[in-house]
Phi, psi and omega in degrees: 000127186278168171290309166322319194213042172327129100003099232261107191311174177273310184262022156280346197264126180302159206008237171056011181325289185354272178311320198288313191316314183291334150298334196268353192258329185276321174272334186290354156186087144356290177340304198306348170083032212031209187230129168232136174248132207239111170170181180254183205301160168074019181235048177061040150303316193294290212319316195304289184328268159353322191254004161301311205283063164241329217245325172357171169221148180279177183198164190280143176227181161276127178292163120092024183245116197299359184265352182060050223244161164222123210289036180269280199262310199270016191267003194259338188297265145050258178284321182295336148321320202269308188290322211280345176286342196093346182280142174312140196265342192262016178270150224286169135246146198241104186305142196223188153233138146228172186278133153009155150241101159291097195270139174225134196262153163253140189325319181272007196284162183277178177288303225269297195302323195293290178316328190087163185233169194209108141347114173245335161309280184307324157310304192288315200285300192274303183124318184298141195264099170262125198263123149245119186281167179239205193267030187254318165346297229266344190270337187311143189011065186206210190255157159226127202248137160219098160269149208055045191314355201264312190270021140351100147323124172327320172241024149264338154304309161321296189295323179296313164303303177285333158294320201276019212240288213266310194096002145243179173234142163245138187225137198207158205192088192092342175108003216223085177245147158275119183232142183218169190283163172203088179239106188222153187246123177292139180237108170214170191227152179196153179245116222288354185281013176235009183109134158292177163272141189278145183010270157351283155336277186321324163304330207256359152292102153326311179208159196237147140217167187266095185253163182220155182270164190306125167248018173284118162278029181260317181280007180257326186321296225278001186265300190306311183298349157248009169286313162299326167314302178298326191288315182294314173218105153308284232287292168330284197298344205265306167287349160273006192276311169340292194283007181276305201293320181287341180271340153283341188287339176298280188344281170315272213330309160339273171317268179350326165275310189308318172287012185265334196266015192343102172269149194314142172258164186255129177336333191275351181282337204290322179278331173326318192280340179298285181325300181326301207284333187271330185284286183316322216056061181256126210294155151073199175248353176311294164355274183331296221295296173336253182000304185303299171318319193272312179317298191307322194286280198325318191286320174313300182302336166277344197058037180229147193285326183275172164239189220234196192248293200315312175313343193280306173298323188288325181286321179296332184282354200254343173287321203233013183295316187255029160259004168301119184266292181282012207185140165299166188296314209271313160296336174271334172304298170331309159339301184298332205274327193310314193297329220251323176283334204280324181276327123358288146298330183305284178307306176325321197266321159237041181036102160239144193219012165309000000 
């Protein structure tokens, strides 16, 4: 952890389980597209984001390349880079590890800052493409953090929608374009008394949740008491911390490999899941799939290869609150819970595991 610029641990921040789960399920498997957290001011979105990269797991990178490419999967990327740039193609790569990167777009940033810019001078003169790349470059297989993601300009939304569509980004000028991969799991926080998110946006976040502040006073005692802790020794507080946080970051790793071996789910969960998405009333199909994808995580994260009916549930409350079309929020919640005693009730009675 640098000194400079401590880091607040992850599994110091009291309660929000919901949300810490729904961030730890977005690095255990980046498919899920990410998370958007909904609440008002004060209640640790930023910091719970922001205290990932302590727990992140590394992955292999190209030293010294601003695109996060990977010499694994990615060198043919890579060389076509290399040409469109002008770089030697035989110039070596020297494989390297860092951890995840949590990239934070800032609410005002330009088009240029997200996309990156392209020397249209330096093209025209040389015939050579000079790139400054930008932070959707820096965000590839990785996190991209947006806070007040609601208060968003339209066409940096716009670019945020077609990268997360396509998995790439283009930068173009002039008739003069550059493409490079941008696969990134969208992270964002809003506070919902400032205005919603549009539609479009709102789809492309795998899972949502709605947090409040705590209202036990023992657990606010303990939020103020470890803040005034951290705020007095960042270093100190970060090391009593230490062995919790290195035993979640083992955890996820884990689950990553359980979930690499994606093991079969049995068929009678895939209509558990239809039916849920079908109750509710959730418009296309992304519901499902997202559902699907979380059940498989939730069971990784348990250490277990198979899922379970409960992984079905657990996965629907964090998928579909913001995939409702037809039904106020708080009645499709009510749905869910009904639907969940009802099935609940079922087994108890007739051990059903349906």
């Amino acid at each position: 952890m640098s000194k400079a610029n401590p880091v607040y641990p992850f599994p110091a921040i009291v309660g929000q389980e919901r949300m810490k789960l729904a961030l730890i399920l977005n690095v255990i498997d980046p498919g899920l597209s990410g998370v958007l957290i909904r609440g008002e001011k004060g209640t640790a979105k930023s910091t719970a984001v922001r205290a990932l990269a302590d727990i992140l797991p590394e992955i292999p990178v190209i030293r010294d390349d601003p695109f996060s490419l990977s010499p694994d999967g990615e060198l043919d990327v890579l060389l076509e880079i290399r040409r469109n740039l002008g770089i030697r193609e035989d110039a070596p790569v020297i494989r390297e590890t860092r951890k995840v990167a949590v990239v934070e777009l800032p609410v005002g940033a330009t088009e240029d800052r997200v996309v990156g810019s392209l020397d249209l001078e330096q093209a025209l003169k040389s015939g050579e493409k000079r790139v400054e790349p930008g932070l959707l470059a820096a965000a590839h297989r990785g996190i991209l953090y947006v806070d007040e993601v609601n208060l968003l300009d339209d066409h940096v939304v716009d670019v945020l929608l077609d990268s997360a569509a396509m998995g790439v980004n283009t930068i173009e000028r002039e008739g003069i374009s550059f493409i490079h991969p941008a696969r990134f799991t969208l992270v964002g926080t809003m506070n919902p008394e400032e205005g919603e998110l549009r539609p479009q946006l709102l789809d492309r976040f795998g899972l949502c949740v709605n947090i409040e502040g705590i209202a036990d006073p023992e657990s606010r005692v303990a939020v103020m008491e470890r803040r005034a802790a951290f705020d007095r020794d960042p270093e100190a507080f970060a090391l009593k911390w230490r062995a919790e946080s290195e035993a979640l970051a083992a955890r996820i790793e884990r689950a990553r490999r359980i979930l690499a071996s994606e093991a079969a789910v049995e068929r009678e969960l895939l209509f558990r899941i239809a039916r849920l998405c079908l109750e509710v009333g959730v418009d296309g199909h992304r519901g499902d799939i997202v559902i699907l994808r979380t059940a498989r995580a939730l069971a990784a994260f348990e250490g277990r290869g198979e899922v379970r009916p409960e992984d079905i549930d657990n996965a629907a409350d964090l998928s579909l609150p913001h995939r409702v079309r037809r039904q106020p929020l708080m009645e499709m919640a009510d749905n869910l819970e009904a639907i969940r005693r009802k099935k609940a009730e079922s087994r108890g009675v007739k051990g059903e595991t349906s």
